[in-house]
N, C-alpha and C positions, 0 to 999 in steps of 0.2 A: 502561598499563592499570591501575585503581585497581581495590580489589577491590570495589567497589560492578559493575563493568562485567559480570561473569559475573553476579552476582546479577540485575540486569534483563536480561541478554540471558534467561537461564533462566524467568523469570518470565514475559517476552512470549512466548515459543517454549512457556511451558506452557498462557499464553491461547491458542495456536493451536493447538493438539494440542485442549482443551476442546471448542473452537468446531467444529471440523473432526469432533471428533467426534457433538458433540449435531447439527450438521448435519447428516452422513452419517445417521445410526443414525434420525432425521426423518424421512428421505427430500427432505431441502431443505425441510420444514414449519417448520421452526424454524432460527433463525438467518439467515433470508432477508435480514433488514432489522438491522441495529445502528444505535442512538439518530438513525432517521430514514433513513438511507444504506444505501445497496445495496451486499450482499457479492459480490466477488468474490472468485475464486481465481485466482492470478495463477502463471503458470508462466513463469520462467525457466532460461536454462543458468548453475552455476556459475561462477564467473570464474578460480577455477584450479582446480576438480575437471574443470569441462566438463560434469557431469553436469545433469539436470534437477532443477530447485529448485522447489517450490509453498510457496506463503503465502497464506492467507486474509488481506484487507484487507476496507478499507470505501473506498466513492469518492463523495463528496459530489456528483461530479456523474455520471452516469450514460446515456448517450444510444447509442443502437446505435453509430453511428461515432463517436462521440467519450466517450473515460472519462477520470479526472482522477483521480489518485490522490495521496496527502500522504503525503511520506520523514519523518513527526514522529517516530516511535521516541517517542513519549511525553514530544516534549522532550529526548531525552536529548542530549547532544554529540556523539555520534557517528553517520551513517548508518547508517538500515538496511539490513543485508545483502541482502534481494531491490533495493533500488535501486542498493548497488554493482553486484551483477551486471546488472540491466538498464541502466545505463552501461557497460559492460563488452559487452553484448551485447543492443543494443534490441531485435532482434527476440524477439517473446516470444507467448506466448499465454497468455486469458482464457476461465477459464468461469464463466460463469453460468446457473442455472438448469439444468442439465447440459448446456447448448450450448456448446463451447468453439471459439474462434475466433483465428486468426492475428492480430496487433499488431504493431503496432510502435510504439515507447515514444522521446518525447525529455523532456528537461528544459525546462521555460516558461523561457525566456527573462526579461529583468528587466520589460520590457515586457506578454508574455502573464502571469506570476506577479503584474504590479501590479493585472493588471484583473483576476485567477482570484481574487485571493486575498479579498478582501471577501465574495465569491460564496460562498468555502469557509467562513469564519468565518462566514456568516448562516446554513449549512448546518450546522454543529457547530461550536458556541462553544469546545469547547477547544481546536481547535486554537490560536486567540488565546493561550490561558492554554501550551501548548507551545511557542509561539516564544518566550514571556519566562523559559522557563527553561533556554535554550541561546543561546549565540554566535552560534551556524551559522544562516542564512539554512534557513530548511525547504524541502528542497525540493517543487516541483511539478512531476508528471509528466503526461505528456497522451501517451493511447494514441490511434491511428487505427486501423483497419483495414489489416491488409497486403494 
């Protein structure tokens, strides 16, 4: 781990603390929507605390039983921690709008990530500009209803 690694883990985890909070303190009036995309709050179980873990994301696509969520970490090389844990433990739950609702989360495949992914770059262009500055294949997740 380079020391560049704590500086943006800190830095995104303080974009979440912001967001979560001008959220909340709203009442959900503010922060609903980021550059086009509907926010959720994604709860998972740790993958070795075991405890429950929330992240506010954004999901380009959005549909009752079907949400689509991107592991970009902003590009960075490594995933992020809410997708290690929901590989670690798919089952998860989603809220949105203060309705939260049982999931369950896989990885797209190379086949469903060939056909999500144009979908998701016409929905937010940088993801584009986050896959060209990492190795790692970005991953796609796609929740269902449990």
């Amino acid at each position: 781990m380079g020391v560049r690694d704590p500086l943006v883990d800190a830095w995104l985890k303080g974009i979440n603390v912001v967001h979560r909070a001008l959220f909340v303190q709203s009442g959900g009036r503010l922060g609903r929507k980021v550059m086009g995309m509907t926010v959720v709050e994604l709860h998972a179980t740790g993958r070795t605390s075991g405890r429950r873990r929330s992240v506010m994301l954004t999901a380009p696509f959005y549909e009752p039983d079907h949400v689509v969520l991107v592991a970009s970490k902003g590009g960075d090389d490594r995933d992020p921690d809410w997708y290690r844990n929901l590989v670690a433990n798919p089952d998860v739950e989603l809220t949105t709008r203060g309705r939260t609702r049982s999931m369950r989360a896989h990885t797209a495949d190379a086949t469903e990530r060939a056909e999500l992914w144009p979908r998701i770059v016409a929905a937010y262009r940088g993801y584009a500009e986050y896959q060209t500055r990492t190795d790692r294949e970005i991953p796609v997740v796609v929740l269902v209803p449990r």
